[in-house]
C-alpha positions in Angstrom: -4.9 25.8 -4.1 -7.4 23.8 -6.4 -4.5 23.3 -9.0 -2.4 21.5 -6.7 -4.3 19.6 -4.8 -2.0 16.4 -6.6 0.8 18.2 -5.2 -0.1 19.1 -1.7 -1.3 15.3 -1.6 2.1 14.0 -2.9 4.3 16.0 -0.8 2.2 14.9 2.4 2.2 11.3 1.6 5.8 11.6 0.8 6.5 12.7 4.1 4.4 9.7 6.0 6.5 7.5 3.4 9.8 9.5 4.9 8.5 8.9 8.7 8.9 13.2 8.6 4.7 13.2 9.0 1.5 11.0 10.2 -2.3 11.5 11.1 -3.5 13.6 13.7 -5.5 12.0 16.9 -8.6 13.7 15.3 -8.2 12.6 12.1 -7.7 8.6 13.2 -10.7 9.2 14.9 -12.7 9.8 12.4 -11.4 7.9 9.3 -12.3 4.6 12.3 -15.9 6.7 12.5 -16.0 6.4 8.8 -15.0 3.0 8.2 -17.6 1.9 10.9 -20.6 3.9 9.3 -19.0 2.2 6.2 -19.4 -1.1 7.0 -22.3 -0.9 8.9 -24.4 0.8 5.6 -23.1 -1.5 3.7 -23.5 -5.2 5.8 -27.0 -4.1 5.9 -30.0 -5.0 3.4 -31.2 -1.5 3.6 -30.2 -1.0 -0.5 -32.2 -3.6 -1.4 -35.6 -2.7 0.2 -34.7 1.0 -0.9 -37.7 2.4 -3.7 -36.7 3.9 -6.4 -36.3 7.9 -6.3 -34.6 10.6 -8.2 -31.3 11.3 -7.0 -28.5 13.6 -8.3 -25.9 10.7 -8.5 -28.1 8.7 -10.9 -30.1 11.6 -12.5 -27.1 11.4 -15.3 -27.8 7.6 -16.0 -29.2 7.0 -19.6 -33.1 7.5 -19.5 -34.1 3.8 -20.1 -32.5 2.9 -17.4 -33.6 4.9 -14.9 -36.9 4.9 -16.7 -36.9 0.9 -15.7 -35.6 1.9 -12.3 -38.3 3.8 -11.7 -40.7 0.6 -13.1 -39.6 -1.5 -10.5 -38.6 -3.8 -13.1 -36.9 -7.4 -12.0 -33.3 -8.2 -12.9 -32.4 -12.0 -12.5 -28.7 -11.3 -12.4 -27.5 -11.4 -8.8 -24.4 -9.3 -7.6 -21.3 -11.1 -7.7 -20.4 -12.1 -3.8 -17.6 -9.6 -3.9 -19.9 -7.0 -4.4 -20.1 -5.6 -0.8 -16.1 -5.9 -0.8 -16.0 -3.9 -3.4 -18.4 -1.0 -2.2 -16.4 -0.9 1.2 -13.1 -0.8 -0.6 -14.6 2.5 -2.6 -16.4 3.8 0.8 -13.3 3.5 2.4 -10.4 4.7 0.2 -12.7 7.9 -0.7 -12.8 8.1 3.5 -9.3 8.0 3.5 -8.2 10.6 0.5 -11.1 12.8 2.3 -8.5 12.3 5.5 -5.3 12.9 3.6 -6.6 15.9 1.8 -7.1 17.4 5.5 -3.9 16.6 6.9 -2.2 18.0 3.4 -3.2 21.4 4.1 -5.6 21.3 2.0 -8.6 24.1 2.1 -11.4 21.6 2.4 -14.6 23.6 3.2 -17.6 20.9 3.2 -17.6 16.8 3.2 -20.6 14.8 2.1 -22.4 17.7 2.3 -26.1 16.8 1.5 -27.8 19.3 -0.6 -30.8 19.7 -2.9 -32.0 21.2 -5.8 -35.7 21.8 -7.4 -35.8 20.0 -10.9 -38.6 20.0 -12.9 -40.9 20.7 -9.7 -39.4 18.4 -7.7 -37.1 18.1 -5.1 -33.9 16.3 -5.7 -31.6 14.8 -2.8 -27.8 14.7 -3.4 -24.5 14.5 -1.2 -21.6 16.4 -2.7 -18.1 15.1 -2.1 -16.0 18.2 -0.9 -16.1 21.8 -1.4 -12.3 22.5 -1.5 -11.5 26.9 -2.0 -15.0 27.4 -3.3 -15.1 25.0 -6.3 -17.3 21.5 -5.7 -15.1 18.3 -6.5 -16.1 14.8 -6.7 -14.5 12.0 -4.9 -13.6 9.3 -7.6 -11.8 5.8 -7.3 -11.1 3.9 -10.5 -9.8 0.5 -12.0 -6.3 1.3 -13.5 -7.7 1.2 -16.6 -10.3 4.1 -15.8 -7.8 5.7 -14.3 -5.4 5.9 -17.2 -7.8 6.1 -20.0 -11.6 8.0 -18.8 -9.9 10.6 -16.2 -7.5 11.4 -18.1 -9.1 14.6 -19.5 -12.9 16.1 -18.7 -13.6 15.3 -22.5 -13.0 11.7 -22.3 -15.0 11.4 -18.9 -18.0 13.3 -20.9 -17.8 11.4 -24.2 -18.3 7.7 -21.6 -19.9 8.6 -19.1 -22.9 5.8 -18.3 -22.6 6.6 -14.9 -23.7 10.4 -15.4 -20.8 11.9 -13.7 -20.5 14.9 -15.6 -24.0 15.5 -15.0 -24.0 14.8 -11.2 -20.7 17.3 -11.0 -22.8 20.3 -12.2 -26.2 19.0 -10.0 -24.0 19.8 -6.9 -22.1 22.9 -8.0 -26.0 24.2 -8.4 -27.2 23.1 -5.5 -24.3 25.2 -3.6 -23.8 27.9 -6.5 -20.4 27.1 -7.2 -18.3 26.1 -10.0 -17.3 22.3 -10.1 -14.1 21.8 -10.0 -13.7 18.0 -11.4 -12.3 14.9 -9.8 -10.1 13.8 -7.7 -9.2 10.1 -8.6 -7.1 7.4 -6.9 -6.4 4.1 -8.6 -7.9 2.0 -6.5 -5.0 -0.8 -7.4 -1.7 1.3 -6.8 -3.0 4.4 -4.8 -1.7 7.0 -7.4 -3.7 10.3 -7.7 -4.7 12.4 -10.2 -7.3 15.3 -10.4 -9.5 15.7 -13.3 -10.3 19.4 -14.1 -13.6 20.5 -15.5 -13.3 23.4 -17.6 -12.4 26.8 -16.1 -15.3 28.2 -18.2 -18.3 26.2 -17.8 -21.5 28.3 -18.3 -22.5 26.8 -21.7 -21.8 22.8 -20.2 -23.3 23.7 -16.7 -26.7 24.9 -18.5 -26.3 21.7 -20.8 -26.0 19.7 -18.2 -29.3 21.1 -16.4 -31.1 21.0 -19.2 -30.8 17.0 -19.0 -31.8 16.7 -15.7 -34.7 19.0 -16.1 -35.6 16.4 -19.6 -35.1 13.3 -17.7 -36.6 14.5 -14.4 -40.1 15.7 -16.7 -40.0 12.3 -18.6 -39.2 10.1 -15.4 -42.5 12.1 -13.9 -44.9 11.0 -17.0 -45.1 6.6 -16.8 -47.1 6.8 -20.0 -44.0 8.2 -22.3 -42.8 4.9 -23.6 -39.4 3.7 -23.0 -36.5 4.1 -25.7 -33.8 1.5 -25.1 -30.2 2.1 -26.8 -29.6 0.8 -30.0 -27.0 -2.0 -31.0 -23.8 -2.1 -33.2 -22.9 -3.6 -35.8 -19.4 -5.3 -35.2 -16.8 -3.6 -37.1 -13.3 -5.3 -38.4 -11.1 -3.6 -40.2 -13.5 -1.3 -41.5 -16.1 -4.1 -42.9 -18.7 -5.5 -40.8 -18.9 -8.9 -39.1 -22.2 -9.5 -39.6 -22.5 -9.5 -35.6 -24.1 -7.6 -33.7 -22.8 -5.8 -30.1 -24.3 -3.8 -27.0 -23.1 -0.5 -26.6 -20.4 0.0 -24.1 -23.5 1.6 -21.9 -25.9 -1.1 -22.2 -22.5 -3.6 -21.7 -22.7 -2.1 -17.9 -26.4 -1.9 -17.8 -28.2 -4.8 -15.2 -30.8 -4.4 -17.4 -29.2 -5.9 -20.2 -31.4 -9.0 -20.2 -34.6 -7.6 -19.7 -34.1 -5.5 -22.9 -31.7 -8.0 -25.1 -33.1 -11.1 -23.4 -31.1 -12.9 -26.6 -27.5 -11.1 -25.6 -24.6 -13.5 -25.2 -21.3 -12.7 -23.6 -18.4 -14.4 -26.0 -14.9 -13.5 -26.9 -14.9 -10.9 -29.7 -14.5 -11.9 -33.1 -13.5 -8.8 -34.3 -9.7 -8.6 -32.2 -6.8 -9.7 -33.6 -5.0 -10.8 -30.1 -4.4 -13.8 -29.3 -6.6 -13.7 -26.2 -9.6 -11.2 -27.1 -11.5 -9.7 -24.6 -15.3 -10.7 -23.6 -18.2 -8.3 -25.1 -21.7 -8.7 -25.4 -23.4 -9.6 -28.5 -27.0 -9.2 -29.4 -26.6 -11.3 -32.8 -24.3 -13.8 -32.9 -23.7 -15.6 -35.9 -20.0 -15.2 -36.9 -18.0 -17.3 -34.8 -14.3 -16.3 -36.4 -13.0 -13.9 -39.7 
């Protein structure tokens, strides 16, 4: 069942498309219990009084910046006003592939299934996505770029991952002694699906991954070990340097940013021959075109 739950999903959704299917009673009912817990968690200021603790979803994060999490450390950047719009639209299309993925067929054992797991002596809080035939699988929606280009494979996700999914994935398989399966994505622009396998054999990357956590869960317990931020790049074009300097793609995504580049400027990049570059952040900035 695991390998097609694309499948099952399509052929369902074809059929609603067809008018041949459509949700149960029990299922409206709760996707409009969803969507209300939804909006109510996320109209409220309850994130921003939160203190920081170790969670599973953010145990993957790079060290600094949890490390500066954990300091209570001020960002003057505000969230865009479209913030909470986007935090419902994710809430709720992960609410509503949850829904679909029931009325599929699909073998979906556990949803949001809070669980925990003892890391470095101490107890860590987490809420898996879905248990589907066993394997633990994490809920995902995605720009269309993210979707085409960082789930298309496991290695990709691993070799970007700021966000620490990988990490989280195999914090929740753990906690529940089961294999992770991956994710299943939906581009959040179109609606398509795919599913994003994590490797069949996973021993070795499972005991990598708790190896981190159990690292960043002993540093995060010691304030006194001093804080290593990421390094910078040296702008690259056509395989001679710029003399600029950029943020990693990590720190790009980081609110921290500022704090720890309190110089960095966002400006097109230099190093792009099209005729409208895209924006990156650069911590030196002195060449302003090749």
């Amino acid at each position: 069942m695991t390998n097609l739950i694309k499948e099952y999903l399509q052929i369902y959704l074809q059929g609603v498309v067809s008018g041949e299917r459509k949700l149960s009673p029990d299922s409206i009912a709760l996707l409009s219990d969803e969507l209300i817990a939804s909006a109510e968690r996320q109209f409220s200021n309850e994130k921003a009084t939160q203190k920081w603790r170790p969670r599973m979803s953010g145990l993957g994060k790079p060290l600094c910046q949890q490390q500066l999490e954990r300091d209570g450390v001020k960002v003057n950047k505000k969230m865009d006003y479209n913030a909470v719009n986007r935090f419902l639209f994710g809430d709720w299309l992960e609410s509503l592939l949850y829904v679909e993925m029931k009325e599929a067929g699909i073998n979906v054992e556990a949803y949001q299934e809070k669980v925990s797991l003892e890391i470095a002596g101490v107890k860590v809080n987490g809420t898996l996505d879905v248990i589907i035939d066993g394997k633990v699988w994490d809920i995902k929606t995605a720009s269309p770029y993210a979707y085409m280009n960082k789930f298309a494979n496991y290695n990709k996700v691993k070799d970007n991952d700021p966000f620490g999914y990988v990490l989280q994935g195999y914090l929740y398989s753990a906690a529940v002694d089961k294999p992770f399966g991956g994710w299943i994505v939906m581009n959040k622009s179109s609606g398509e699906l795919l599913v994003c396998n994590a490797p069949s054999i996973q021993d070795e990357e499972r005991e990598a991954a708790l190896a981190k956590a159990e690292y960043n869960m002993t540093v995060l317990q010691d304030p006194t070990i001093k804080i290593q931020k990421l390094e910078d790049e040296p702008e690259m074009y056509r395989k001679q340097k710029t003399g600029n300097r950029v943020l990693s793609t990590t720190c790009s995504f980081c609110d921290f940013k500022e704090h720890c580049w309190p110089k960095a400027e966002m400006k097109y990049k230099v190093a792009s021959a099209r005729a409208n570059p895209p924006m990156v952040w650069y911590s030196k900035y002195v060449t302003e075109e090749l």
